[in-house]
N, C-alpha and C positions, 0 to 999 in steps of 0.2 A: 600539269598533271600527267603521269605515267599510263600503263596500262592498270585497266581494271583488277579490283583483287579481292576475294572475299567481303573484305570491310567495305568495301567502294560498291557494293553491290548491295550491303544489307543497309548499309544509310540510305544509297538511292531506293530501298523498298519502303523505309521510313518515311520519307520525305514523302512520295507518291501515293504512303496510305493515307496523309496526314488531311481530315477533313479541313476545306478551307471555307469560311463562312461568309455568308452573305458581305458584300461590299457595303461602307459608310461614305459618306460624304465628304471626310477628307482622311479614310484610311485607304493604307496602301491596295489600289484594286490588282485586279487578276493579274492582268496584262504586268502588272509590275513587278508579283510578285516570282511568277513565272517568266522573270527578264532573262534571266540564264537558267538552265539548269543549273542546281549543285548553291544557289545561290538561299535558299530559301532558311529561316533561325532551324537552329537543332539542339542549343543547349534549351532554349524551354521552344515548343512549336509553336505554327501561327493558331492553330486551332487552344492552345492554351492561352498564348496570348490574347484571341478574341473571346476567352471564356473570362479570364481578369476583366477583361475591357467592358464586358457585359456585366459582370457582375460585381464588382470591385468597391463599387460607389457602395451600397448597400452592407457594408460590415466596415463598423467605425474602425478599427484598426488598419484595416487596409486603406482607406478612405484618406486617413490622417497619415500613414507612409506616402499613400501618393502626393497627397498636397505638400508634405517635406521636403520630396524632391522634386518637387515643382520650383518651391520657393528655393530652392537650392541652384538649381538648371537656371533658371533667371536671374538670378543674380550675375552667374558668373557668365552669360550673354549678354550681359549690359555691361559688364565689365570690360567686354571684348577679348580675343582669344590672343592666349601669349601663351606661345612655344618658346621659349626661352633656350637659351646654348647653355646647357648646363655648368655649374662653376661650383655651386657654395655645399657645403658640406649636411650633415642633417640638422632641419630648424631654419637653413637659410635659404634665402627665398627662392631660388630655383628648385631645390629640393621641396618646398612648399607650395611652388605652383605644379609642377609635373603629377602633385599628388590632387590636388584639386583638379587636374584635367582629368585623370583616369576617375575620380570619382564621378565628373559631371559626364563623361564620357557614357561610362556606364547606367547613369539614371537616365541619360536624354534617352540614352536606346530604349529603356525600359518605359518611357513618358511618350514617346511617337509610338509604339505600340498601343500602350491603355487609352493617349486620348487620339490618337490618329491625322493629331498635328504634324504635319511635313516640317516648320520651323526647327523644331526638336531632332528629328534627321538630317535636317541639313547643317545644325550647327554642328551634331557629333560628326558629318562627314568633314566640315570645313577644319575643327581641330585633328581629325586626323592626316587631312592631307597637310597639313602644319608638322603634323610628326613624317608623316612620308619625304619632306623634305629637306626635314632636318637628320633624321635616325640613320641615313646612309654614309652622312659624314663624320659623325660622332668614332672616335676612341676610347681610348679609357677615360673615365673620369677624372679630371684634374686633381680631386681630392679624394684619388679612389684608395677604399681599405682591403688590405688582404692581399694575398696574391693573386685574386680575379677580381680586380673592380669590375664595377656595374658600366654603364655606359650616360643611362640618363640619370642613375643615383652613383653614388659613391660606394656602394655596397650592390651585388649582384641578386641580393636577395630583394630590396628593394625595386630593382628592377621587375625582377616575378612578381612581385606583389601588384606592380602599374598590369602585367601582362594579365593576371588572373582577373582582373576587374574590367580592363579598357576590353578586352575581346568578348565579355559580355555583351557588352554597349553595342558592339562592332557585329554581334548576330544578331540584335534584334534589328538595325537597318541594312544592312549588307544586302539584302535582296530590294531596297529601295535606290541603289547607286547603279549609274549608268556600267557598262564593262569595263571602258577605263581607268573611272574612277574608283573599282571594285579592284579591280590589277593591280594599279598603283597602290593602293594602299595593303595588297595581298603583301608584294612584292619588293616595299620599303617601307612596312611597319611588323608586321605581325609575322611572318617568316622569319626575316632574319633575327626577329630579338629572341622567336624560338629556337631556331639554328644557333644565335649566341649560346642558349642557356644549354641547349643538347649539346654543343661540340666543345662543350671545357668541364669533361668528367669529374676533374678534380673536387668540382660542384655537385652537377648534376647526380652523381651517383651516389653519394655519400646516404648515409641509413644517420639521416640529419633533418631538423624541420627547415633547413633553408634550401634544404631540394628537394625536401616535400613541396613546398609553394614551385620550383622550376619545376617539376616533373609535371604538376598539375597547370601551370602556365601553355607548355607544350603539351600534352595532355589537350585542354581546351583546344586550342589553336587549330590543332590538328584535324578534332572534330568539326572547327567551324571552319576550315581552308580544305577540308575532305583530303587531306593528306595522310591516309596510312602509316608510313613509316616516322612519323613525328609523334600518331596517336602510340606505336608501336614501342618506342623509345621509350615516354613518357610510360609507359605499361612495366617494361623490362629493362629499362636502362639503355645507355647508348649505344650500347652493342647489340641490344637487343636479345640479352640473351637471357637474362630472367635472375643472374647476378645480381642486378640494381635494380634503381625502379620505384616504382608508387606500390607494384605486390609487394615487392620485397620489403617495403617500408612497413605497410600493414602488416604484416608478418613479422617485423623486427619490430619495433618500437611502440607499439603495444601486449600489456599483459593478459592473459584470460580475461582479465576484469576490465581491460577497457582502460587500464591506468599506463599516461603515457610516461615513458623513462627520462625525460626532462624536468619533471612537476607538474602541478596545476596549472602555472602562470604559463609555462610554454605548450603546454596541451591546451590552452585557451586559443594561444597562436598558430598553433599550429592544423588544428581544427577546422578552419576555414579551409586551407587546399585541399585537406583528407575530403570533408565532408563534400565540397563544390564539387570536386573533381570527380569524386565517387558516383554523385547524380549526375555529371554530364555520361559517365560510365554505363549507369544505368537505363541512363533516358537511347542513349544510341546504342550500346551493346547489353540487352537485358540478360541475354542468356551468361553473358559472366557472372552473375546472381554476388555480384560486387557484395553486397549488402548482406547478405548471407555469411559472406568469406570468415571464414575461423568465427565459426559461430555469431555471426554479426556483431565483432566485435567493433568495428564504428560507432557501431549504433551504440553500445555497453558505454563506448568512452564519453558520450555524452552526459548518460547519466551520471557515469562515474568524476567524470570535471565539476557536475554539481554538487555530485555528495562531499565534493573536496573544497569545498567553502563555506564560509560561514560571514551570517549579516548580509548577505549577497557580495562580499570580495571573496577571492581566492586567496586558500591557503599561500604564504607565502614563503615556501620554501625553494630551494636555489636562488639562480639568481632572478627574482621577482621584484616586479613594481607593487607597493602597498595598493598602488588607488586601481587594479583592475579586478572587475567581478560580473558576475551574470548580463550585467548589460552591454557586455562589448559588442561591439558588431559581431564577431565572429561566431560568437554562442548562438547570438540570432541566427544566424545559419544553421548551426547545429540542431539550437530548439525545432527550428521550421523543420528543417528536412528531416530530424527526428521522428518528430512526430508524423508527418506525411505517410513515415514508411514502419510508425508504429502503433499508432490509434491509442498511446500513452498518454491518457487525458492528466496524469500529476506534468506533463512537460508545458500542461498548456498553464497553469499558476505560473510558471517559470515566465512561460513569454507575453504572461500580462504583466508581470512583474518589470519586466521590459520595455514595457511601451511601443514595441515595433514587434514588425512583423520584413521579411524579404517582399519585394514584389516580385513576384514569382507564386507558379501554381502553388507551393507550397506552403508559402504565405499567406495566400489566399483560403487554405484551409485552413489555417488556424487559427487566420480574424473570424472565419465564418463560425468552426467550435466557439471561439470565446463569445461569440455574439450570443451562440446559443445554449453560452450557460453549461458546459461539459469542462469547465475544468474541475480538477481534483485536487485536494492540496497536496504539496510534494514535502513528504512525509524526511524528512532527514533523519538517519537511523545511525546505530553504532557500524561502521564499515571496516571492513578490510581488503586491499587494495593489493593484490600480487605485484608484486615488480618482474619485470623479466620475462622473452616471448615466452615461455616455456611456464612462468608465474612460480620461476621457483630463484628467482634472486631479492631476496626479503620481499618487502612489504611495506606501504603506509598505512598506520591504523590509527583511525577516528572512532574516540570511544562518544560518546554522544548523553547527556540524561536532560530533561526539563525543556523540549523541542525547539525550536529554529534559534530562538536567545539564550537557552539556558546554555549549559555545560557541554563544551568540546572540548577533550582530551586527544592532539594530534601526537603520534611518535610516530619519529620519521627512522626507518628499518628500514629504507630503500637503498637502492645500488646506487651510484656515481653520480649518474645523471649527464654524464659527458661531458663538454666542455666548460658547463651551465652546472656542474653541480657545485656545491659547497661540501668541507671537509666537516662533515657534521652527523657523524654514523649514532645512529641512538639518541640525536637532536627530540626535545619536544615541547610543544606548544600548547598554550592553551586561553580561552575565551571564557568568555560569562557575562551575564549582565548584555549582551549587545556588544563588547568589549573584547580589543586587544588586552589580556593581561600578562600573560607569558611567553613576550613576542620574539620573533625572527626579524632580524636587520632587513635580511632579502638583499637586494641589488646594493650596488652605491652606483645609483645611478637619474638625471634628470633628463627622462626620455626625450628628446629631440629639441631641449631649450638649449639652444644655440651657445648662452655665454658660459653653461658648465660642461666645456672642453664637445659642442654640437651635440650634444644628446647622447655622445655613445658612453661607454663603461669608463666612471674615473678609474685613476689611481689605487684611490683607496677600495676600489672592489678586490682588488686583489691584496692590497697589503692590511685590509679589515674586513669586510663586508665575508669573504671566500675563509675566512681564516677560523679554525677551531674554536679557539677565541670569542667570536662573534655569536657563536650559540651556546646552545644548554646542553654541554656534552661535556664529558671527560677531554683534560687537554694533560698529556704526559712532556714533563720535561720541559715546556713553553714551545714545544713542535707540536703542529699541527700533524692532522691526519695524513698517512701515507706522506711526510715529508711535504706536502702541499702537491703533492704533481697527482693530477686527475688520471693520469694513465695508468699512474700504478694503484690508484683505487680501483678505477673500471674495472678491472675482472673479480673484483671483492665485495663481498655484500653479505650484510648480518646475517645469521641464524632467524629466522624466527620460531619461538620454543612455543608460545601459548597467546593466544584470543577466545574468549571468554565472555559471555555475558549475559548475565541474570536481571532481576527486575531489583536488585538492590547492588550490583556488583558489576564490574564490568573490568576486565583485566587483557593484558598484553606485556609480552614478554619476549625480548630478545638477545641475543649476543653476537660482538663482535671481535674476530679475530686477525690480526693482521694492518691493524691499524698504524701500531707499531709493534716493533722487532721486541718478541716475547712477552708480548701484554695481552690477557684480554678482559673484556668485561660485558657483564651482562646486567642488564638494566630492565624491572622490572613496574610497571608504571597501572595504579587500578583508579579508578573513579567511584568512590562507595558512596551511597543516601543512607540516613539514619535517623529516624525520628528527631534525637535529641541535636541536631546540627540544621541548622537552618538551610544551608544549602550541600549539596553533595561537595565533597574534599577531594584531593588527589594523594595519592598514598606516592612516594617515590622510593626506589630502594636500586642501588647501581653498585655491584661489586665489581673489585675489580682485582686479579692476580697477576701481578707480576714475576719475572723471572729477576729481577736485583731491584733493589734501593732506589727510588724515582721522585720525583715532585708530583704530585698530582693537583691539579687544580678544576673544580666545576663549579662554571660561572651559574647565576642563572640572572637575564635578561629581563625585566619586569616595567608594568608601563602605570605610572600613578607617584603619586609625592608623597615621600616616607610617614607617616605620623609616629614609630617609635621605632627605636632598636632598642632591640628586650636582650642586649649583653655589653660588656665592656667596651669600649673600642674609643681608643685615642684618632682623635679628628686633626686630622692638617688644614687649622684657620689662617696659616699666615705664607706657608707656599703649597703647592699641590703639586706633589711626589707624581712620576709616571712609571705605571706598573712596570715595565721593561723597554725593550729594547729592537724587538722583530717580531713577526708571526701574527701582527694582532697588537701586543703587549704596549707597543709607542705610541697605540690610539688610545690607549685606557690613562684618566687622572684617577689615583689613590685619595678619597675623602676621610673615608677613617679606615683602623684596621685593629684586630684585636690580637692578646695573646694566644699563645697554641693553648686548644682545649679539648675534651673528649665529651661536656656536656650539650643539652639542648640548649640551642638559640633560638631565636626569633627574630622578626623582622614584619611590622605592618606600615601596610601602605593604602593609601584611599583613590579606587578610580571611578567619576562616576557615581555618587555617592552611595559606593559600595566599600568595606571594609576587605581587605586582603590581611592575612597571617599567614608569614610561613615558617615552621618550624622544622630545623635542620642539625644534625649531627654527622656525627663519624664515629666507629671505630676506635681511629687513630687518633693524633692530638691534631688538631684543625687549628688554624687563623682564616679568622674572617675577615673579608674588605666589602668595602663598599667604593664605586667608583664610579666613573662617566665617562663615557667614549665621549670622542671629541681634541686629544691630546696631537699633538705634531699634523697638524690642519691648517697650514696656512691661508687656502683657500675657500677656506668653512665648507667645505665638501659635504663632514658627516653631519648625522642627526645628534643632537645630543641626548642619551637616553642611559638611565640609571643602570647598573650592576650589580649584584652583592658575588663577592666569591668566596668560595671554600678552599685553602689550601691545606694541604698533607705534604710535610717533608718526610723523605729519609726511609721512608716503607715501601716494603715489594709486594704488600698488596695492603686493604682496605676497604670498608664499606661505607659507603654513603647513604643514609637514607633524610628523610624530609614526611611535609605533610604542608600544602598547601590548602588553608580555609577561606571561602570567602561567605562575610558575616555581615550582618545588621545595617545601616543606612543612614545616609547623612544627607537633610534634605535643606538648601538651604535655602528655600523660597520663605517657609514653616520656619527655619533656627530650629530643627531639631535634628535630635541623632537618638538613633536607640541601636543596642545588638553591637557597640564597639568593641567591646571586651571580645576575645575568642569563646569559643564553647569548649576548647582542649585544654584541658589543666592538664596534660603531660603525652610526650612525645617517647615510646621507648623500642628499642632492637633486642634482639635475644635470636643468640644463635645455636642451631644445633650441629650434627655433623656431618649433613649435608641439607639442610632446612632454615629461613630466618622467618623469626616473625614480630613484625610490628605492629606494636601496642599502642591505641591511644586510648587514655583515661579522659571522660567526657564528663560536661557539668552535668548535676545531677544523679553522677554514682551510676554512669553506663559505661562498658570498657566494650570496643569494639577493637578485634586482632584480624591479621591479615596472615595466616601464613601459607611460607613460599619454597617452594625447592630448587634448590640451587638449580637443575634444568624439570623445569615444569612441563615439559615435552615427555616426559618420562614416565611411568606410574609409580608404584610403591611405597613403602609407607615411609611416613616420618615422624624424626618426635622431635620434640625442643622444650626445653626447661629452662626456669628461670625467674628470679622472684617470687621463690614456694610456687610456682604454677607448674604446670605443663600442657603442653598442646598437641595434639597427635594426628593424623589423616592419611588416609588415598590419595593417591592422586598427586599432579603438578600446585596444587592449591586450595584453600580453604578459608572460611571465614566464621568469626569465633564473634558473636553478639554474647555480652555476658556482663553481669553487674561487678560494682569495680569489687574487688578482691576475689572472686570466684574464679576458678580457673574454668576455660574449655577444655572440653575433652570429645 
């Protein structure tokens, strides 16, 4: 260590205030802890730690955390400790055990603290002097990705991930090890893997979550090796100059609302270094009022990753795993230290719902709430999510009716998403019942199982999974969005025209231009309840203008087994046709397909014993297909999951609209079904001249209208006629309850 400098002066104020508590029997006494200066925990204190330690037993959630990694920590001590020379790629077992050491690493520190067994520090120091004398001769990883591999993983980010967990481990004994052995392992574990991650900017600086986890890696380190200029880095980037960085990341990569520019699934991951990092921030440098910063928007994104799932998974848009959601470790971090630093008793439903808790002060307080009965439920409401630091690059909006199981309506209006995003502008999704039904592919990807290609991104994520194609968008010409290149999405992001919502109505509205050369479209999507309809509908309506003659095709993506197609449509029984050729097209088999037509169709399907209807038109003359991903797969990579598509030949512009119903029940414990039929005897459009409005005639002689102005961002009146009616209003939009032959007015 250098000369003294500000920082070095107000840790050692920290450290010096920090009450130390009465000695135990086999916890670390005075004389130990006091073995050096500068040696003593600072991401949580010992005065925290002896307050877990004191009171910890006594709130079952904490109780049942410590005893996990109890049972965890002994295992892999009778296992005996393997530092391995790293070789195998992600999923194989080198990369398997280095991740098992940093996680045992980390809980022994935190288990020699709560029970004041020395065994527990001595095994996390014997596995680090196992790294101290390996980690100095290590290179690049044999099987390293990118142009910075990692050193003990294959990937650099990995690496940070072992740093941000094992240096936990490493403060709460670090003042139990002789000098030494405190050196030694400063000096050939935990410096230089920070100097690795600090001194290859290429990483380090990037306004990316994989240098969100380095910055916060170095970041830690620095505060527990009382190094300055690593905590300084880690703050501003490797120059230090305020360019890069963990602010700068805060600062870029969240919206007002706390919604990060990757999606849910990577603000899930990404989450853990913002939040960890942010409390080591706070815990040693309070007066940066971290937590505060742009309105505490940390704090915001927490809740905001929640409101962006449903059934407890995460929405799963970009490139997303279906199987992650509220329970991940890293949320637990989030809930904890959320909460800690918000007295948001709806967060604490969240982290019973989890079954764990951090050990750490902050997890301590919210087994002790949940013991005593203060949670609240966490209300899932219709949301809308800014994109962009600035909250002015679209939007994800979650329209929401019939609470945690019923009805979500997602349309995805956000920006790029960076390298992670998919070509899917005006993409949307939707649940019910508990249920995926109008789903998103998400990734092509089997996270870290070794024999599909080691866990990382097949193939087909990029030549399906990334492609227009794969979602419920407009796809011109069989090109994907922006030509498939994510760079020349980046600076492009929908309009958002309208979010809306009443106690029977709930709407959102966007457009996008720029997708392709002289096209745009704007896509209007509401979730309406109506007495005469069993469950609320989704009304869809997506126009689109062209500047010449195009193909246009909108798939839509659905998850359940057909029970009828309500139109013509010749079947391939004897070979099965593939839709095309590139972008998408080579994964899709054609099962049937109809002739071009300008009437309503249908299509029901059963998921769940739940009925689905969706009724869909055009405009234009349309042919429909039905199909299945899964085509040019020789290594059965994809999922196979049903299709229907809409195509328009030969027009420079066209409207699309739909009505998605979900109806009545199929129970087959009982052998019974009631409510199969739909409740819409007719699906209809009518357009004005600058206004449409869609008509649906309902059983029993109710007609409920929906009308829309071409930009509903706008005021003004409108009219539209049409089947003897007319329909008139203010405003971006309106809603027309009316029995069937009467007109709204």
């Amino acid at each position: 260590m250098t000369r003294s400098t500000p920082l070095m002066l107000l840790l050692a104020a920290t450290f010096s205030a920090a009450a130390l508590p009465a000695a135990h029997a086999q916890a670390p006494n005075a004389a130990t802890r006091g073995a050096e200066a500068g040696s003593a925990p600072v991401l949580v204190t010992a005065a925290q730690w002896e307050q877990m330690r004191r009171d910890g037993a006594g709130y079952p959630m904490f109780a049942r955390e410590q005893a996990r990694a109890e049972k965890l920590v002994r295992a892999v001590m009778k296992a005996g400790i393997d530092v391995p020379v790293p070789k195998d790629k992600g999923g194989g077992y080198t990369h398997e055990q280095h991740k098992r050491n940093y996680q045992a690493i980390q809980a022994a520190g935190a288990l020699y603290r709560l029970t004041g067994d020395k065994a527990y520090a001595n095994f996390a120091r014997d596995v680090l002097l196992g790294y101290a004398a390996l980690y100095p001769g290590l290179g690049a990883h044999p099987e390293g990705r990118g142009q910075i591999p990692g050193r003990l993983f294959w990937q650099t980010l990995n690496d940070s991930v072992w740093l941000v967990n094992a240096v936990q481990g490493y403060d709460a004994i670090r003042d139990s090890l002789s000098a030494d052995e405190r050196r030694t392992i400063d000096d050939n574990v935990f410096r230089p893997m920070a100097q690795f991650l600090s001194g290859n900017p290429e990483n380090f600086d990037k306004i990316h979550n994989h240098a969100t986890w380095a910055v916060a890696a170095t970041g830690m380190t620095g505060y527990v090796l009382r190094d300055p200029v690593l905590v300084d880095q880690a703050l501003k980037g490797s120059k230090r100059d305020g360019n890069a960085g963990f602010l700068k990341q805060v600062d870029q990569l969240f919206s007002p609302d706390g919604y990060y520019e990757e999606g849910p699934y990577y603000q899930r991951y990404a989450l853990a270094p913002f939040i960890l990092f942010a409390n080591a921030v706070q815990r040693n440098e309070p007066e940066r009022g971290i937590f505060k910063r742009r309105d505490g928007v940390l704090l915001k994104a927490v809740d905001a990753l929640v409101q962006s799932s449903y059934g407890g998974y995460f929405i799963p848009i970009n490139d997303a795993i279906l199987d992650k959601g509220l329970d991940t470790e890293e949320l637990v971090a989030g809930i904890d230290i959320a909460y800690a630093n918000t007295g948001d008793a709806r967060l604490l439903s969240v982290a019973k719902g989890q079954k764990r808790v951090l050990l750490s002060p902050e997890g301590l307080q919210v087994a002790k709430a949940l013991a005593e009965n203060k949670a609240k439920p966490y209300a899932f409401v219709p949301t809308l999510l800014r994109d962009g630091p600035d909250g002015t690059e679209g939007a994800l909006a979650i329209l929401r009716m019939g609470g945690e199981d019923g009805q979500a309506l997602v349309m995805k209006n956000t920006k790029q998403g960076m390298g992670h995003g998919h070509f899917d502008k005006l993409n949307w999704l939707f649940y019910d019942n508990g249920q995926r039904v109008v789903t998103d592919y998400g990734a092509a990807r089997f996270l870290n199982i070794e024999a599909k290609s080691g866990g990382i991104y097949l193939p087909e994520n990029t030549s399906w999974a990334r492609q227009t194609l794969a979602h419920n968008t407009l796809v011109v010409n069989e090109q994907s969005h922006f030509g498939g290149d994510w760079k020349k999405g980046q600076p492009l992001a929908p309009a958002p025209l309208l979010f809306a919502v009443t106690d029977d109505t709930q709407i959102v509205s966007a457009r996008m231009d720029g997708a392709y050369d002289g096209v745009s479209f704007t896509r209007t999507q509401a979730l309406l309840a109506h007495p005469s309809l069993g469950q609320p509908v989704v009304l869809d309506l997506l126009r689109v203008d062209g500047s010449t003659p195009a193909r246009y095709d909108l798939p839509l993506h659905f998850n359940g087994h057909i029970m009828d197609v309500g139109f013509k449509a010749q079947s391939a029984v004897t070979t099965r046709p593939v839709l095309g050729k590139a972008n998408g097209y080579q994964h899709v088999w054609v099962d049937a397909s109809s002739e071009p037509g300008t009437e309503a169709r249908s299509l029901t399907w059963l998921l769940d014993g739940r009925f689905y209807t969706y009724r869909f038109a055009s405009t234009a003359p349309a042919r429909a297909l039905i199909g299945e991903s899964g085509a040019n797969d020789p290594s059965f990579n994809l999922r196979r999951e049903p299709l229907l598509l809409q195509r328009v030949d030969g027009q420079a512009s066209t409207t699309f609209y739909g009505v998605l119903e979900p109806h009545g029940q199929y129970d087959g414990t009982a052998e019974t079904v009631r409510g199969a039929n739909s409740r819409i005897d007719r699906l209809a459009h009518y357009r004005g001249k600058d206004a449409s409005v869609l008509v649906l005639d309902l059983a029993g002689g109710q007609r409920l209208a929906l009308g829309i102005a071409d930009d509903p961002s706008k005021g003004g009146t409108h009219e539209v006629s049409g089947d003897g009616q007319r329909w008139s209003w203010n405003g971006g939009w309106k809603r027309f309850d009316t029995a069937t032959g009467k007109g709204g007015k």
